[in-house]
ROSE-4610 file (N, C-alpha, C; in Angstrom, 1 decimal, always signed):
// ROSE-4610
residu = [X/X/X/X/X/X/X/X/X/X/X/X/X/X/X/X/X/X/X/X/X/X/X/X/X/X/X/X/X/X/X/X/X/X/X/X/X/X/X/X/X/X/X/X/X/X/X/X/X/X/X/X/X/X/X/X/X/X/X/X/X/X/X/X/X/X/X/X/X/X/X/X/X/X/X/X/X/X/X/X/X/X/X/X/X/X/X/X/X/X/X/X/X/X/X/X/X/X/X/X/X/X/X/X/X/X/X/X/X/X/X/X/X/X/X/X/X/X/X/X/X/X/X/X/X/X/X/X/X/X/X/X/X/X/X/X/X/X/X/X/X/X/X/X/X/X/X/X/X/X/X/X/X/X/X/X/X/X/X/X/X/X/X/X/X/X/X/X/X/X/X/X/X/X/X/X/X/X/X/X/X/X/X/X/X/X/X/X/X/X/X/X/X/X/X/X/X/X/X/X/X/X/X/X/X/X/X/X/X/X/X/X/X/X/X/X/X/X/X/X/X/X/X/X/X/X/X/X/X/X/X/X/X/X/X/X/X/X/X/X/X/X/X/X/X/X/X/X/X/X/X/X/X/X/X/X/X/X/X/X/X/X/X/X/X/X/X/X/X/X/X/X/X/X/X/X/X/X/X/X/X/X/X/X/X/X/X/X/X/X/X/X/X/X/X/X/X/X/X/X/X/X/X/X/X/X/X/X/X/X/X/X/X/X/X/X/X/X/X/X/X/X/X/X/X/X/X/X/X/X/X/X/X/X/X/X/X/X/X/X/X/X/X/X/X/X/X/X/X/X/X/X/X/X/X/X/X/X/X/X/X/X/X/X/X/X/X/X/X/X/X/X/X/X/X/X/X/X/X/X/X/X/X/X/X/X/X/X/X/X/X/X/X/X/X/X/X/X/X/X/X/X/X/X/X/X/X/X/X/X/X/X/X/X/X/X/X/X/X/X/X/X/X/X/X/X/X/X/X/X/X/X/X/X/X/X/X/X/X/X/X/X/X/X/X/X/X/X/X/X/X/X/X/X/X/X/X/X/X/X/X/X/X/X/X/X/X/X/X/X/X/X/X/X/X/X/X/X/X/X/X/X/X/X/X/X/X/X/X/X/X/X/X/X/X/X/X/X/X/X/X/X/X/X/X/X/X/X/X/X/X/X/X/X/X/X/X/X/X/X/X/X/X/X/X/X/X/X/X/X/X/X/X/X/X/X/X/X/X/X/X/X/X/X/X/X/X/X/X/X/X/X/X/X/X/X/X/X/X/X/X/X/X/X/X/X/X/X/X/X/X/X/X/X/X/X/X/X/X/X/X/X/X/X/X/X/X/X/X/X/X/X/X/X/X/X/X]
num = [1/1/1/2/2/2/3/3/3/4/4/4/5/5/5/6/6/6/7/7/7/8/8/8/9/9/9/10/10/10/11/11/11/12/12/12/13/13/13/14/14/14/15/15/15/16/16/16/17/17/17/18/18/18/19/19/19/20/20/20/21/21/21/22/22/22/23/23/23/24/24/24/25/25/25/26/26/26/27/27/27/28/28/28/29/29/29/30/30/30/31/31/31/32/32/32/33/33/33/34/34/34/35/35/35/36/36/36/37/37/37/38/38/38/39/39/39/40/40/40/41/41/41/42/42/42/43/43/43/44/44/44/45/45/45/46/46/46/47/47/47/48/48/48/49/49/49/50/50/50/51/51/51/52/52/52/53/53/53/54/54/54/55/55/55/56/56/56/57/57/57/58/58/58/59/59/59/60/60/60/61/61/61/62/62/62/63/63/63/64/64/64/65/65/65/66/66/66/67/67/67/68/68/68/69/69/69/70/70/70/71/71/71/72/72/72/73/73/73/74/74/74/75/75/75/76/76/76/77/77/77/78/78/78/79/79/79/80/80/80/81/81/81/82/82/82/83/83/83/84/84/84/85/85/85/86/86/86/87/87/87/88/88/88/89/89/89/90/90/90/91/91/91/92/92/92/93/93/93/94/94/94/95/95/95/96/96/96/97/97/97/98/98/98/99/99/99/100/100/100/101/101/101/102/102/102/103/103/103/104/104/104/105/105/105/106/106/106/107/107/107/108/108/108/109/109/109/110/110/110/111/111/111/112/112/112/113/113/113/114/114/114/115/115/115/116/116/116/117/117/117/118/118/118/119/119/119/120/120/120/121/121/121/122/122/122/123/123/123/124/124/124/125/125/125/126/126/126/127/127/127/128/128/128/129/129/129/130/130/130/131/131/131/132/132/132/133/133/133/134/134/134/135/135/135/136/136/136/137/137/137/138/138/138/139/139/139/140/140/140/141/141/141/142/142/142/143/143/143/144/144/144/145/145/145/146/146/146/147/147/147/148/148/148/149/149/149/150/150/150/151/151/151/152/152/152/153/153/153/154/154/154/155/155/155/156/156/156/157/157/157/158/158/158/159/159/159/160/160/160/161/161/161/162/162/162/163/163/163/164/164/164/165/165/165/166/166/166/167/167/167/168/168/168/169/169/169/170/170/170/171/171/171/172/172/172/173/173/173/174/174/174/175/175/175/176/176/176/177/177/177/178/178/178/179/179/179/180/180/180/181/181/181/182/182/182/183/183/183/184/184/184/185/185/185/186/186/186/187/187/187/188/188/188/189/189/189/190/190/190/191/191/191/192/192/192/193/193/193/194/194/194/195/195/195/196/196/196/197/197/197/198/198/198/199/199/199]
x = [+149.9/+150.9/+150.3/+150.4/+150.1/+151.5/+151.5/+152.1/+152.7/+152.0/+152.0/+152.9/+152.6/+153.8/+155.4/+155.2/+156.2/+157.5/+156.4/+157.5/+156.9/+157.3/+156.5/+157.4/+158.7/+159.1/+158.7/+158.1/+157.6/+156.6/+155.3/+154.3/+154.3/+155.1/+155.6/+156.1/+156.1/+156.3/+156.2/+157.2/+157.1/+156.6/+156.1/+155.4/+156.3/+157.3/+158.7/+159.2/+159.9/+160.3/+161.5/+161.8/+163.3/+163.7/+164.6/+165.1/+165.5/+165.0/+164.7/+165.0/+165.4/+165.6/+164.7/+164.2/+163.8/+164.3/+164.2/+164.7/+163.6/+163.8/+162.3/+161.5/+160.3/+159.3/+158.1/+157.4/+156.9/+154.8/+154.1/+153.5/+152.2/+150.6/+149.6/+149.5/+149.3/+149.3/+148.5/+147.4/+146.6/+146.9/+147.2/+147.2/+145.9/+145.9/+145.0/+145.2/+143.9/+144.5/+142.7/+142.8/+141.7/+141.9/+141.2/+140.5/+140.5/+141.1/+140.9/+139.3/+138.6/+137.4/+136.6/+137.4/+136.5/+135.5/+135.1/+134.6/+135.5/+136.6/+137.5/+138.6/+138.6/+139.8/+138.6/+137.6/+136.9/+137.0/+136.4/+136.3/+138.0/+138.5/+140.0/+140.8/+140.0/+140.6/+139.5/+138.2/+137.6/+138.1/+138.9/+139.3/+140.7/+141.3/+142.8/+142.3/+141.3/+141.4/+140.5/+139.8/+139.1/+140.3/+141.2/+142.2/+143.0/+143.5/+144.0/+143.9/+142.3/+141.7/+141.4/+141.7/+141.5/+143.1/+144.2/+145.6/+145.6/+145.2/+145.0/+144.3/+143.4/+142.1/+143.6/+144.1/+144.5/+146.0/+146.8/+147.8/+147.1/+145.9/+145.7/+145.1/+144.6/+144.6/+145.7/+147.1/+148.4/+149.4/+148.3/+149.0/+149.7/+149.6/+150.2/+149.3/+148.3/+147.3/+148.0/+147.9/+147.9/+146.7/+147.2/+145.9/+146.2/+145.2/+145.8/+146.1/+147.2/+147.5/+146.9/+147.5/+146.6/+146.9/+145.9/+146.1/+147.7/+148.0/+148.9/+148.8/+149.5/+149.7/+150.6/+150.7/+152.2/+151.5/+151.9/+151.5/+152.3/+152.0/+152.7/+151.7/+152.3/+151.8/+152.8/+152.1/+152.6/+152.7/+153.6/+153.5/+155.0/+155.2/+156.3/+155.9/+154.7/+154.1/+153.9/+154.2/+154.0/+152.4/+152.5/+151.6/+149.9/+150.3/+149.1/+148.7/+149.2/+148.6/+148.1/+148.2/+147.7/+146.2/+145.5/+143.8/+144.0/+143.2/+143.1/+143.1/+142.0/+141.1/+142.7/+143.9/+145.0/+146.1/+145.6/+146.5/+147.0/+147.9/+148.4/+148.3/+148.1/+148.3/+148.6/+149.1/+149.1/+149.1/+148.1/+147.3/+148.0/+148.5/+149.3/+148.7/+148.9/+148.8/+150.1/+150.5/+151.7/+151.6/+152.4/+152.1/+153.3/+153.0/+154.3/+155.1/+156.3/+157.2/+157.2/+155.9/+155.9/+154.6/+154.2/+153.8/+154.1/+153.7/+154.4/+153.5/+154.3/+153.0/+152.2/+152.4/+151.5/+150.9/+150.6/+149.1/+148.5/+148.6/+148.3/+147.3/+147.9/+147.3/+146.6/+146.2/+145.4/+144.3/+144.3/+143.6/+142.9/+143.9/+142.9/+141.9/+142.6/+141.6/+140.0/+140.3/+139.4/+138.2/+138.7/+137.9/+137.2/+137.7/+137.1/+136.0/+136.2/+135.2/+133.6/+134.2/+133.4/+132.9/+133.6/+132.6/+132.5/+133.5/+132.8/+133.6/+134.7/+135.3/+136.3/+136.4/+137.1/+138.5/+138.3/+139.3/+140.1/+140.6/+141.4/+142.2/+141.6/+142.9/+144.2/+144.0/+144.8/+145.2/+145.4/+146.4/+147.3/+148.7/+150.1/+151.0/+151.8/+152.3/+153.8/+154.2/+155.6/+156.2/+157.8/+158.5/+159.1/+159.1/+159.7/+160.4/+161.9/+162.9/+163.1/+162.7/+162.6/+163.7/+164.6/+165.9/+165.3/+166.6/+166.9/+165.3/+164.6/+163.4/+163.2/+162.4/+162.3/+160.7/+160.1/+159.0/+158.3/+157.3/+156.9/+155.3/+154.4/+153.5/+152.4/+151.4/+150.8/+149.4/+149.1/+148.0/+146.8/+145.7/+144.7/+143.8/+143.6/+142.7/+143.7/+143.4/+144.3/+144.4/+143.5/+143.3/+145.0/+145.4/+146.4/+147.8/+147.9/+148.9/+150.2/+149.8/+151.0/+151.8/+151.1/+151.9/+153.0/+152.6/+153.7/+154.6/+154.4/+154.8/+156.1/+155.8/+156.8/+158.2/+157.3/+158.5/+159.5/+158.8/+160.0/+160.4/+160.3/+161.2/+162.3/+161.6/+163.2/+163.7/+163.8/+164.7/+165.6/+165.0/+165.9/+166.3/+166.2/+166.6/+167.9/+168.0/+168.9/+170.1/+169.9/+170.4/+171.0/+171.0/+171.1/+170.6/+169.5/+168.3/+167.7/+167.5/+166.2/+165.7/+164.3/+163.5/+164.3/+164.0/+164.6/+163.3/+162.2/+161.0/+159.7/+158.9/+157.1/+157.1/+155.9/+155.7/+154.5/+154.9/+154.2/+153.2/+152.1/+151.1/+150.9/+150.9/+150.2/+149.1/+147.6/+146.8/+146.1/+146.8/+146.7/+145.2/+144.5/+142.7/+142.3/+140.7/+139.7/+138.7/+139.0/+137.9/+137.0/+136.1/+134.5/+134.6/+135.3/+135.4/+136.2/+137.1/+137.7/+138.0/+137.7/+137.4/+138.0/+138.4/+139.2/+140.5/+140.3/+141.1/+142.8/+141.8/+142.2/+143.1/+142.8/+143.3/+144.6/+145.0/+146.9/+147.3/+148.0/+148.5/+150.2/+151.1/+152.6/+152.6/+153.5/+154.0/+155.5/+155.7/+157.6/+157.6/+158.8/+159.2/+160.9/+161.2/+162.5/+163.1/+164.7/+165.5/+167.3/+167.7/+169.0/+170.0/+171.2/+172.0/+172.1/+172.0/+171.6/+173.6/+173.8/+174.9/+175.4]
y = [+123.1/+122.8/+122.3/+122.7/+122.7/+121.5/+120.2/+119.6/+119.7/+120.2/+120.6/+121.9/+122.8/+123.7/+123.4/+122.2/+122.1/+121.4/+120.2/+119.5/+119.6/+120.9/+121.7/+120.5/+120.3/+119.3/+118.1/+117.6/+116.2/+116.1/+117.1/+117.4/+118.3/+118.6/+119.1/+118.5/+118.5/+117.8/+118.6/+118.4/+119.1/+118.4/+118.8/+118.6/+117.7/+117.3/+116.7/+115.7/+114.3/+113.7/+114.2/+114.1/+115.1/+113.8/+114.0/+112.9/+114.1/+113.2/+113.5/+112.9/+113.3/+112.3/+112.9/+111.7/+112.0/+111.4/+112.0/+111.6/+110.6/+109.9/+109.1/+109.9/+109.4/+110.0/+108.7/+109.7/+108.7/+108.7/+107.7/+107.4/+106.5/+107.1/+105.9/+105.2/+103.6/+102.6/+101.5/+101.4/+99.5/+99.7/+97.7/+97.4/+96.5/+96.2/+95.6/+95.0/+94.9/+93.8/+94.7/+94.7/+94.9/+95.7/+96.0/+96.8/+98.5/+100.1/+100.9/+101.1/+101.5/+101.9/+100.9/+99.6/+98.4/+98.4/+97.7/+97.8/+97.9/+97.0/+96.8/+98.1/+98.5/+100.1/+100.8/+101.5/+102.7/+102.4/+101.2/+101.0/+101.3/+100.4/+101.3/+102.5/+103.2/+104.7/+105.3/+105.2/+105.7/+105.0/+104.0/+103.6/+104.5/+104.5/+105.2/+107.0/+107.3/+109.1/+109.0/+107.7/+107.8/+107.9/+107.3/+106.9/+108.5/+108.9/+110.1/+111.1/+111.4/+112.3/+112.6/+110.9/+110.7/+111.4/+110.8/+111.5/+113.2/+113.5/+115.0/+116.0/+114.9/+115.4/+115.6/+114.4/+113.7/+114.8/+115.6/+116.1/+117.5/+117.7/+119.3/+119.3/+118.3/+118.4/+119.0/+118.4/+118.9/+120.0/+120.2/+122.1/+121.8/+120.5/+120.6/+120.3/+120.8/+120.8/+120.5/+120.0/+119.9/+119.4/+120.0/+119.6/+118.3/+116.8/+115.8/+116.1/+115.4/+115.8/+114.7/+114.7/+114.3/+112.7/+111.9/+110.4/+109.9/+108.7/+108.1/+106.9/+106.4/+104.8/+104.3/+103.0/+102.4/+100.8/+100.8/+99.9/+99.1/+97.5/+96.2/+95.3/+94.1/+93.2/+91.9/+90.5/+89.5/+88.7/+89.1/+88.7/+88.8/+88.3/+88.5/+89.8/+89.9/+90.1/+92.0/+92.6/+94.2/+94.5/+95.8/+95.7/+95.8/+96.4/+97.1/+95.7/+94.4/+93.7/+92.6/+92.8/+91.7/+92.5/+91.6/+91.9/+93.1/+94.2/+95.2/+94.5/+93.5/+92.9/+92.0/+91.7/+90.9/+92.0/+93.8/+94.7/+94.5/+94.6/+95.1/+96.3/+96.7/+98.5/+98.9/+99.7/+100.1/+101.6/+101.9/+103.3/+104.0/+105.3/+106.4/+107.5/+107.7/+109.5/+109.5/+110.5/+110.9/+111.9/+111.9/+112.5/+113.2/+113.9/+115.1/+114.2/+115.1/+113.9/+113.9/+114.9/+114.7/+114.0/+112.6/+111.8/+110.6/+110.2/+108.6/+107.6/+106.5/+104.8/+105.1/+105.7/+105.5/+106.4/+107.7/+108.5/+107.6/+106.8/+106.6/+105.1/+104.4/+103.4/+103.8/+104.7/+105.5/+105.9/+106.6/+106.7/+105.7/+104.4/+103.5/+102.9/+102.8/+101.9/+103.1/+104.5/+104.9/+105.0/+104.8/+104.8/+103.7/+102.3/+100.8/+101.2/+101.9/+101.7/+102.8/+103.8/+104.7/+104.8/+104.2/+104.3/+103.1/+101.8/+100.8/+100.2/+100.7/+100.4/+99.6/+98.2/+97.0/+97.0/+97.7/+98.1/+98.9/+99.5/+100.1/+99.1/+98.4/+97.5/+96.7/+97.0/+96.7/+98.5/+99.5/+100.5/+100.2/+100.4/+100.4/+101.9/+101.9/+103.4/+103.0/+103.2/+103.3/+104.1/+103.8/+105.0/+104.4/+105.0/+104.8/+105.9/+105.3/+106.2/+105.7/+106.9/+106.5/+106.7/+107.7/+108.0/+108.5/+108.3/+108.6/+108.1/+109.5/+108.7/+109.7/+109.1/+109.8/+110.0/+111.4/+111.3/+112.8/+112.8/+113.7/+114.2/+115.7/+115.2/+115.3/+114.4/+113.9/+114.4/+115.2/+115.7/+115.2/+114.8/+113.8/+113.0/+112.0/+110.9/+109.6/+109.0/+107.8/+107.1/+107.2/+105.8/+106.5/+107.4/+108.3/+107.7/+107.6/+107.4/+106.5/+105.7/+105.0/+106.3/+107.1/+107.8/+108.9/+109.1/+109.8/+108.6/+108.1/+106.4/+106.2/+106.7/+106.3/+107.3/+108.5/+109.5/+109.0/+108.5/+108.0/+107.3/+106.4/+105.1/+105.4/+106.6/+107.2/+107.8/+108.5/+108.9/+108.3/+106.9/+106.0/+105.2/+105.1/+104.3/+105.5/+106.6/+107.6/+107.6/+107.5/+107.6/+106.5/+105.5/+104.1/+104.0/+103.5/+103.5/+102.9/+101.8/+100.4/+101.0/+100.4/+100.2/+99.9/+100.9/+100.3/+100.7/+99.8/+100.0/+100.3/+100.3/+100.0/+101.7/+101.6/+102.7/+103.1/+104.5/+105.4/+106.7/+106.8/+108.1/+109.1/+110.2/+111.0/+111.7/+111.7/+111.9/+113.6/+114.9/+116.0/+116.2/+115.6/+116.4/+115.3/+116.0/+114.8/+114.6/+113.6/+112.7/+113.6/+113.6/+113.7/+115.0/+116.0/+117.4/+118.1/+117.4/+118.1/+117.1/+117.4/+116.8/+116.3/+114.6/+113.6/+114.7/+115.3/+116.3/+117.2/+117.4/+118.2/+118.0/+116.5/+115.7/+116.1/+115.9/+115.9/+114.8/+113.8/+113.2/+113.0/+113.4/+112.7/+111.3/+110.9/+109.8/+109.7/+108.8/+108.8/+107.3/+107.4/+105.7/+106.0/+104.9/+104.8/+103.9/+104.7/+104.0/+104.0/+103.1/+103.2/+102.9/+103.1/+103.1/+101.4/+101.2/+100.0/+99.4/+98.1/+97.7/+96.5]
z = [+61.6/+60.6/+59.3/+58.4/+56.9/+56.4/+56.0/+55.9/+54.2/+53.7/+52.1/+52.0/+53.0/+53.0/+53.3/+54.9/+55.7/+54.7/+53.9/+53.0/+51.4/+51.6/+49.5/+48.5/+48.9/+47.8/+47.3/+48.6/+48.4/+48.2/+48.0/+47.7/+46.5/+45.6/+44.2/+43.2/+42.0/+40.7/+39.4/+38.5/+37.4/+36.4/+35.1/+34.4/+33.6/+33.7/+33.2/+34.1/+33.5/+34.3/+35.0/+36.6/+37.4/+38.2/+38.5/+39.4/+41.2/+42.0/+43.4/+44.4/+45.7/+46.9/+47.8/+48.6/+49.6/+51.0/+52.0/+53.7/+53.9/+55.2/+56.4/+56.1/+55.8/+56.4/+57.1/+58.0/+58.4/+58.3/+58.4/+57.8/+58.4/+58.3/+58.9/+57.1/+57.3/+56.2/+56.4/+55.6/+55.5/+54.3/+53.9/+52.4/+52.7/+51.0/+50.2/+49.2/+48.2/+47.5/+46.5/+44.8/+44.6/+43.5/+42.7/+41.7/+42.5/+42.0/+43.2/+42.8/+43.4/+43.5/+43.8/+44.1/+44.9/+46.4/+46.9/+48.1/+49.3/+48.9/+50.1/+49.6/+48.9/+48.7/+49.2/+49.0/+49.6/+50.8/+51.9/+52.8/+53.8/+53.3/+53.7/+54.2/+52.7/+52.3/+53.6/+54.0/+54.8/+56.3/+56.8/+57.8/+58.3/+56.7/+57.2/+57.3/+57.1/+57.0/+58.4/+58.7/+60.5/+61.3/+61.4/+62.3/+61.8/+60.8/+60.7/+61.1/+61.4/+62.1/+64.0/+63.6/+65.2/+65.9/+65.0/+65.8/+65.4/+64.7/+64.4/+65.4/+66.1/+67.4/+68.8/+68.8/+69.7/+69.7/+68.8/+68.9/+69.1/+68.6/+68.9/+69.9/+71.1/+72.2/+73.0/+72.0/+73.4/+72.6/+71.6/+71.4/+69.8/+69.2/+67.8/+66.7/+66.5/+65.5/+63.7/+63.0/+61.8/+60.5/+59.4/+58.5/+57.8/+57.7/+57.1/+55.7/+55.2/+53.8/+52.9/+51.9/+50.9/+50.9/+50.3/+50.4/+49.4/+49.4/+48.5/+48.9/+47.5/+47.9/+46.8/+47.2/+46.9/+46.0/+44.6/+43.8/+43.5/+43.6/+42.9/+42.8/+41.5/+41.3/+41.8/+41.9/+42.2/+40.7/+39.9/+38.8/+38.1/+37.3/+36.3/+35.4/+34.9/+34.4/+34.4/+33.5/+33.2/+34.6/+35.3/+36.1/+35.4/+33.8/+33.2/+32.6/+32.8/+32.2/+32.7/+34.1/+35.0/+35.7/+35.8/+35.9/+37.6/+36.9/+38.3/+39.8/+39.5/+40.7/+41.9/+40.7/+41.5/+41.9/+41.8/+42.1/+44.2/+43.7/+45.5/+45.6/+46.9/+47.2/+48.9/+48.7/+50.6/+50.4/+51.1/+51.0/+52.6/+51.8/+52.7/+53.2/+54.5/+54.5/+55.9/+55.1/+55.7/+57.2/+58.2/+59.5/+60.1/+60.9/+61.2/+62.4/+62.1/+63.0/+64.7/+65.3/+66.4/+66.6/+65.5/+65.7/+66.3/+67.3/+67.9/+67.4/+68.1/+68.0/+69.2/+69.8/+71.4/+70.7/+70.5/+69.7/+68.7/+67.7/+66.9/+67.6/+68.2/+69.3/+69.8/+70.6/+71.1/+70.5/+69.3/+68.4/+67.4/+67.4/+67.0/+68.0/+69.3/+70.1/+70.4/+70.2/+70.1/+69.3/+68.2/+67.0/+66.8/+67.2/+67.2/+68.6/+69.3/+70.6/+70.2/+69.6/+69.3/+68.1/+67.3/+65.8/+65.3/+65.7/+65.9/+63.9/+64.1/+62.7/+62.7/+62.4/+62.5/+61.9/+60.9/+60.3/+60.8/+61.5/+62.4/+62.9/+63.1/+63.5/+62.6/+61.2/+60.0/+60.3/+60.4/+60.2/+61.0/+60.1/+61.0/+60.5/+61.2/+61.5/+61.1/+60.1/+59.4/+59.3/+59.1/+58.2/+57.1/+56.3/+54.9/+54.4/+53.9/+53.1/+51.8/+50.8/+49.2/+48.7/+49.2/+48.7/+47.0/+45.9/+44.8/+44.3/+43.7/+42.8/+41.6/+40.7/+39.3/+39.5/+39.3/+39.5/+38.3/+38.3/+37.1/+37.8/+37.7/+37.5/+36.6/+36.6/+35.7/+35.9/+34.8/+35.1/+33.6/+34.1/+33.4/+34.4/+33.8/+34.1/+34.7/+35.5/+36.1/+34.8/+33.7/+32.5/+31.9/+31.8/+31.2/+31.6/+32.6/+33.4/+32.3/+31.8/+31.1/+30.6/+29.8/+28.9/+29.9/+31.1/+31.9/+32.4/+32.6/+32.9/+31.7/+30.9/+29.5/+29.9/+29.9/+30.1/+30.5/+32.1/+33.2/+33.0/+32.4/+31.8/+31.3/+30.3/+29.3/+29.8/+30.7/+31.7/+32.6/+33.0/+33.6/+32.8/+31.4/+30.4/+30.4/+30.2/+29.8/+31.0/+32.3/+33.3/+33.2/+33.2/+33.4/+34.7/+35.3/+36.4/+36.0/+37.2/+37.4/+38.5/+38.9/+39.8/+40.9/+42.2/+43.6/+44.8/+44.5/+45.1/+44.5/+45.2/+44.5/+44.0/+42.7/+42.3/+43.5/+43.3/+44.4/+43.4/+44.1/+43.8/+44.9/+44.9/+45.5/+44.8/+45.5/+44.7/+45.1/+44.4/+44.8/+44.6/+43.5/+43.6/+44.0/+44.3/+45.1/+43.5/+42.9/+41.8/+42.3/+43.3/+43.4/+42.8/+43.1/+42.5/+41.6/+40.9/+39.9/+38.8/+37.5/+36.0/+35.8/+35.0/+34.7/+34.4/+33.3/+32.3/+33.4/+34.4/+35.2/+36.8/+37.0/+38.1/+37.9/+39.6/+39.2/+40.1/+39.9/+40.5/+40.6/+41.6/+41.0/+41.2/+39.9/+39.8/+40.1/+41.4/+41.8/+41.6/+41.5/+41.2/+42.0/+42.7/+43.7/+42.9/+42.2/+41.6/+42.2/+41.5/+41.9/+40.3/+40.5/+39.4/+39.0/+37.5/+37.2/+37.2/+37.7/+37.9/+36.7]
């Protein structure tokens, strides 16, 4: 199963801010806390794609094979404070990769206790297996450099400024290219943000 085909919408964005719903979906997840490109975000992002792979082994053992999809993650600050203006290093984050729904907690358990015995990775034991429903979101995507991001960022604002729409939930990324191989210029990332009608 190609999970980029299964759910093309939720893995799709226009070059324009659109407003979108999404159903449950459900989800392997460790947070953190950090600067991204820190020690403790790489380390992470390499714990949650071990364990990802491990349930990927572990389903195509019993006949349902799929390809992991692409990483995401879910951003806030503990502040009053605009998120771009509070220091990287005090960012929150919980890093996603999404899983097909004939995923359980018993495979994924399984797959962690394997991975702690066999590769000896501590961190597996901070992944938890969620579902999350975003419902109503405003999302665009944004293609550049992460440093870029405010200016798609703006869009969406005026769009829920126009709607009359506040925030109803953490901003979310899905990160379509891999940095190591495709040019600041050229990255694509969507930006969704879960809103609801301002009262």
């Amino acid at each position: 199963m190609d999970l980029t085909k299964e759910y093309k919408t939720y893995y799709t964005a226009k070059a324009i801010p659109e407003i979108v719903e999404f159903d449950k979906a459900q989800f392997l997840a460790i947070e953190g806390r950090g600067a991204p490109g820190s020690k403790e975000f790489t380390a992470k992002i390499e714990a949650l794609y071990t364990i990802a792979y491990g349930v990927k082994n572990l389903c195509k053992k019993q006949g349902n094979d799929f390809g992991v999809p692409k990483l995401e993650g879910l951003w806030w600050v503990e502040s009053d404070k605009a998120a771009l203006e509070v220091p990287r290093e005090e960012w929150r984050w919980k890093l996603l990769i999404r899983m097909p729904k004939f995923v359980t907690s018993e495979i994924v358990e399984k797959a962690e206790a394997e991975t702690i015995k066999k590769k000896d990775i501590e961190l597996a034991q901070e992944i938890m297996f969620e579902k999350i429903t975003e419902g109503k979101c405003i999302q665009i995507m944004h293609v550049g450099p992460y440093s870029t991001e405010p200016e798609s960022l703006s869009k969406m604002r005026k769009l829920m400024e126009k709607k009359n729409l506040i925030e109803n939930g953490l901003h979310h990324e899905i990160y379509l290219s891999d940095p190591r191989r495709v040019p600041g210029e050229k990255m694509k990332t969507i930006l969704r943000q879960p809103v609801k009608e301002r009262t």
